[in-house]
N, C-alpha and C positions, 0 to 999 in steps of 0.2 A: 300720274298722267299730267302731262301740261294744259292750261289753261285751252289752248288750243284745241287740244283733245277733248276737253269738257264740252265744248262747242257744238257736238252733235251729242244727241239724246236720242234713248228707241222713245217711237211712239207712245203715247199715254192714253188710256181710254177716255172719248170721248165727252164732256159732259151731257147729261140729259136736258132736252127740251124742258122750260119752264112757260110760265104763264104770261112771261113778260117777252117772249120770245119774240111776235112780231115789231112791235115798236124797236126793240133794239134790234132788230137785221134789218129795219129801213134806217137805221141812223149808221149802222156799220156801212152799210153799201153805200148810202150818202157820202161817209169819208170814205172809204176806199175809191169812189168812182171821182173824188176831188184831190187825193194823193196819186189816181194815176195819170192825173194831166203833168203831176210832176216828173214821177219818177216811175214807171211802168210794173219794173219787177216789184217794186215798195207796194204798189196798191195791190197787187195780186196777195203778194203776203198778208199784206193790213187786214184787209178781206177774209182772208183765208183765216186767221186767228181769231178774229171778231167772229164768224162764224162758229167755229169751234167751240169758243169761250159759250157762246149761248147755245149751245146744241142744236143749232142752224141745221138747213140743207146743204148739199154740197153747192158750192159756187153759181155753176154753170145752171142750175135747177131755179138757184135763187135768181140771179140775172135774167135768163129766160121767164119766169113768174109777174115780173116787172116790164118786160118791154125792153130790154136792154141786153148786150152782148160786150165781150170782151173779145178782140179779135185784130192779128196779126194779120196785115199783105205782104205775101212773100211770094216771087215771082209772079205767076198767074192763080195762086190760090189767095184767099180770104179765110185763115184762122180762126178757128173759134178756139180761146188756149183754155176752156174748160168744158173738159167732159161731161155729159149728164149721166147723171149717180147710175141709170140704168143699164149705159151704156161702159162706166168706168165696168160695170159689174159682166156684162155678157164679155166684154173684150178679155176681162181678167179671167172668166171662166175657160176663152177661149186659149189663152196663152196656156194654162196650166194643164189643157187637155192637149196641146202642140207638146208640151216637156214631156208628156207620158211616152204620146203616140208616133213620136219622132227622136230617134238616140241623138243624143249630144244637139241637141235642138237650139240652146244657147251656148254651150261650153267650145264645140266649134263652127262658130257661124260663116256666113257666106260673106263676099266680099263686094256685095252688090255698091254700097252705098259710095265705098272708095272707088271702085271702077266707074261710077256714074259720076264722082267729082272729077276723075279724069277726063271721060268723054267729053264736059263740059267745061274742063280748065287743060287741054291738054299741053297749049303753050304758053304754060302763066307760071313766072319765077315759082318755089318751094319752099318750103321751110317744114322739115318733120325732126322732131323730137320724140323717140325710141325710149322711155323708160323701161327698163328689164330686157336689153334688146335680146339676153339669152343666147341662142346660134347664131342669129341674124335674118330669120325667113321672114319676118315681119317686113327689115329693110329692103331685102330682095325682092317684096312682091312691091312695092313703090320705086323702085328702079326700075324693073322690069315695065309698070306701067308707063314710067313719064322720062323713062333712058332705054328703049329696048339694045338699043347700039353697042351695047357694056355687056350685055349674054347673061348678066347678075339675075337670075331668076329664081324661085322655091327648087323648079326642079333641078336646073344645074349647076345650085349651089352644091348640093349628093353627089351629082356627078363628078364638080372638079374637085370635091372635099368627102371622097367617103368615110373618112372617118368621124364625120359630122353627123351626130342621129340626127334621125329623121322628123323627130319632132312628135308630141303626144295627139296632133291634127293630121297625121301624116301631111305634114306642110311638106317634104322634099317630095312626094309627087301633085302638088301643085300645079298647072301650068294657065301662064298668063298671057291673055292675048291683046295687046297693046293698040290704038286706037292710031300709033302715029310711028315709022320709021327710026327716028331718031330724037334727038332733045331740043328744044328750042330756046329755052329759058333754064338760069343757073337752078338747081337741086342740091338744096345740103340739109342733111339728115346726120345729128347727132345720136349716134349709138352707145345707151349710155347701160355698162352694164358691172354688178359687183363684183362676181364669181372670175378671180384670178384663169381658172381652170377654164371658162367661156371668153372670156377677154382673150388670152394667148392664139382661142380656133376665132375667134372676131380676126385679130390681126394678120395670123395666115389667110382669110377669107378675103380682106381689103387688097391685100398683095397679088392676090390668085385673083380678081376681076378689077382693080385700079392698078394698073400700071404707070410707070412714069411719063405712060403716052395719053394716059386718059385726057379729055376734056379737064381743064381744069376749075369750068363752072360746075362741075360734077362732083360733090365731095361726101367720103362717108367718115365721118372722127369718130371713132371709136373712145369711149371716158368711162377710164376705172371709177367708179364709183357706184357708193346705193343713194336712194334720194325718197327721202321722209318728210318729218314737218320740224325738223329741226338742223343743226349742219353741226360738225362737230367727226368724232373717229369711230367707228364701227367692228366689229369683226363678223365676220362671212366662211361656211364654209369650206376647208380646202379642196375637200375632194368630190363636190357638187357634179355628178353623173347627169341627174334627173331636170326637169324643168319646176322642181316645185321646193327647190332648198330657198332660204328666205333670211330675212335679216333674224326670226324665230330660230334659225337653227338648220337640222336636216330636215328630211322628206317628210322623216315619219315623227317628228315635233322634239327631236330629241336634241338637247345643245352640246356640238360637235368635239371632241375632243383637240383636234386638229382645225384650226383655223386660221385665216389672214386677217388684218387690219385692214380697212379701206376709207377711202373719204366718205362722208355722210353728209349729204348735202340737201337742199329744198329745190323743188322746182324755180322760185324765184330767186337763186340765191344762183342758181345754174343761168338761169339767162343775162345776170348779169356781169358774171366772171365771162361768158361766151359772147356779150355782145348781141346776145340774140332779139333784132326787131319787134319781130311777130312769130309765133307758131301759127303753121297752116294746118297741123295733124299732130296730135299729141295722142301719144299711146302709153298708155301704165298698164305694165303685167307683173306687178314685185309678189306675187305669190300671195295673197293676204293680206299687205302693207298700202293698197291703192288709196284707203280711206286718208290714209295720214299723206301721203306723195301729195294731194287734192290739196290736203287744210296746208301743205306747205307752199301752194301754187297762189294763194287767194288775191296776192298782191296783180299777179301776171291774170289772172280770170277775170280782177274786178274792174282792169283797165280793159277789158276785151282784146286782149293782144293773144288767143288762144281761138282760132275758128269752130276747130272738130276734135273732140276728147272723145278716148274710147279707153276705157278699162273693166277690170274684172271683179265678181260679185261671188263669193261663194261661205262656207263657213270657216276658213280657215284663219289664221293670223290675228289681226287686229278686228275680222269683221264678226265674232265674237262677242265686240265691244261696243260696234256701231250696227245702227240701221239704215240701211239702204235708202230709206225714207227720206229721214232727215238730208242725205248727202244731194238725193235728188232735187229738195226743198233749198239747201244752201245754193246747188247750182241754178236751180230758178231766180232765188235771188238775184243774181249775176245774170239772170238772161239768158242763161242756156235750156233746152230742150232737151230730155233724158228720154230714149226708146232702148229697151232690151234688144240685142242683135241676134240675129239665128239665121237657118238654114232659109226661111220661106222670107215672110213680113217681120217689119221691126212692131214692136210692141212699145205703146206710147207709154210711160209712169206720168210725167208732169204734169198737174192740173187732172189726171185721169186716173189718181192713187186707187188702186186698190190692196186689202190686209193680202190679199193671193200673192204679190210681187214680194214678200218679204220671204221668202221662200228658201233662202240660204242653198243655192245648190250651184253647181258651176255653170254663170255664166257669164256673158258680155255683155258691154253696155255701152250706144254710143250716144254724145250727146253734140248739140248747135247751138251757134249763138242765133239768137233770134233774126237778126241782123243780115244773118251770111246769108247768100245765095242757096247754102247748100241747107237750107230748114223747108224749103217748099218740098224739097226732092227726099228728103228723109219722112217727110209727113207721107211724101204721095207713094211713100214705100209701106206704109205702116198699117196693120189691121183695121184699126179704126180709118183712115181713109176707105179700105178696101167694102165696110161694111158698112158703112155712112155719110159716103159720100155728100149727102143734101147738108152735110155740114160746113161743109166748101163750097159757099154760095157763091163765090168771085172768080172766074177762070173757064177756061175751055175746057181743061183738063180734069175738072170735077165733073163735069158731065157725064163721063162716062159715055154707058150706054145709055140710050133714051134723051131724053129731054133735057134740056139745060139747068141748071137745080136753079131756083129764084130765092129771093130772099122769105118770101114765103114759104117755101118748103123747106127753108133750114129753121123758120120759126116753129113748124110744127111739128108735134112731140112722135 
């Protein structure tokens, strides 16, 4: 494993509380509440370790114990980015009684959050980056949103392409209903995918809805390739049917007899052979590889040149190796905000860990930079808004029903 790969570690059990516990969690919160006038995600971390180290409370408990809060203004809401331990634990209860009591709860989720960044950007240039674009329904439902003019949709991708399955979300009966006529602002969406055998119905599919009359701020590139945490030649599959063959091998973990060579690339390594400014939406589906695609991106995450990441969480591949924890802890570093995605509310992880999220089962996962526009509306999507609202002291929209939450009733427990 490369050094790179060493980088994330599973969790380790906690140290226990000692005798000397409080004096050192007022000297921890001291520096951390002084490294984050520097550097925001550094004190979260600094904090978050120092605590640890002594068998502290969680964050949000200790903060709140003191008089004191950690907390993002994004849009009309007022953040609080640490859970209280009581509350990490009922949310966490709640998520994993949502996986029982609802099929495919996170493995095919809904498309609220993207549909809601449209409503609210529906004429603002694009920039999407498709890792594992697979068939291409992923592309097709961000065309359909922010080009409906092109026809390019989930469902009559099937249509014009039956011999295109239908996908393991039944994505070709998808249907998308777009907030605006036509396009107003250019859209380019690299579709970036290994399997020779999906590449060939990728290029028939480009053909069959871009024509040589399309718009030409309209563009979908289609790039042979898989994308890790290192660049270099690969082999893949030849005869890849299914959506779950991998840089591992086939479906069923077996390494193929029959397979092609492909380029092997990094996410950072891709934006700059392409040129690419900024990502507005970055998607990873490489089957069990999303962990390493991430640690190959860090140059591109750590400059914030990546809004909205969404990838997948399950037991397969390299995640094996890693914990979900740790990646969601690396992307805090960086500033991003991780919620599970599913069918109802997204489920916060960041600042809000609970041992329940490590749960190894198929699902998704989307995450924000703190920064974007689009962190208030993925919060005010999320269970924990839904159930504690008095945590969102700043805004109209945490109000809710009833009375306007004060900064007094987010202080009280």
């Amino acid at each position: 494993m490369s050094s790179a790969g060493r980088a994330l570690r599973r969790p380790r059990t906690p140290a226990t509380a000692s005798g000397i516990i409080k004096p050192l969690l007022g000297v921890v919160i001291a520096a951390g509440i002084l490294y984050v006038a520097v550097e925001a995600a550094g004190g979260r971390n600094l904090l978050d370790e120092g605590l640890r180290a002594v068998g502290g409370a969680d964050i949000g408990t200790a903060l709140t114990s003191i008089g004191l809060t950690m907390s993002t203004v994004s849009g009309d809401l007022e953040i609080r980015e640490y859970c209280r331990s009581e509350h990490s634990n009922e949310l966490a209860w709640h998520f994993r009684n949502q996986t029982v009591d609802v099929p495919f709860y996170t493995a095919c989720p809904g498309s609220g959050w993207l549909e809601r960044f449209h409503e609210l950007a529906p004429s603002a240039p694009l920039m999407v980056v498709d890792i594992g674009c697979n068939k291409g329904y992923s592309s097709a439902h961000v065309f359909s949103l922010w080009a409906p003019e092109l026809g390019f949709a989930p469902n009559t991708l099937r249509t014009k392409r039956p011999e295109v399955p239908c996908g393991t979300c039944a994505d070709c009966n998808e249907q998308v209903k777009s907030t605006v006529k036509k396009h107003s602002a250019p859209l380019t969406l690299f579709c970036v995918e290994p399997s020779m055998r999906n590449f060939a119905h990728l290029i028939l599919t480009r053909d069959a809805f871009f024509p040589p009359t399309s718009p030409p701020d309209l563009q979908w590139y289609i790039v042979n390739a898989a994308v890790s945490n290192v660049t270099g030649v690969s082999h893949f599959p030849r005869g890849c049917v299914d959506e779950l063959c991998s840089l591992q091998g086939n479906s069923d973990g077996t390494r193929p007899r029959d397979f092609d060579y492909v380029p092997l690339t990094t996410l950072d390594a891709l934006v700059k052979d392409y040129a690419i400014p900024a990502i507005d939406i970055l998607k990873i589906d490489t089957e069990g590889f999303d962990a390493t695609v991430i640690l190959g991106s860090m140059e591109v995450l750590a400059r914030g040149r990546v809004s909205l990441l969404t990838f997948e969480y399950h037991e397969v591949g390299v995640w094996r190796e890693y914990a979900l924890r740790d990646v969601v802890e690396k992307l805090d570093g960086l500033d991003y905000v991780c919620y599970f995605d599913s069918k109802q509310t997204l489920s916060r992880m960041t600042s809000c860990w609970d041992p329940a999220y490590e749960y190894y089962n198929w699902s998704n996962v989307v995450c924000v930079k703190r920064t974007h526009f689009m962190y208030a509306e993925l919060e005010a999507m999320s269970s924990r808004f839904e159930r504690h609202r008095a945590e969102y002291f700043a805004g109209k929209r945490a109000a809710g029903q009833g009375k306007e939450p004060t900064v007094q009733d987010a202080a009280s427990p």
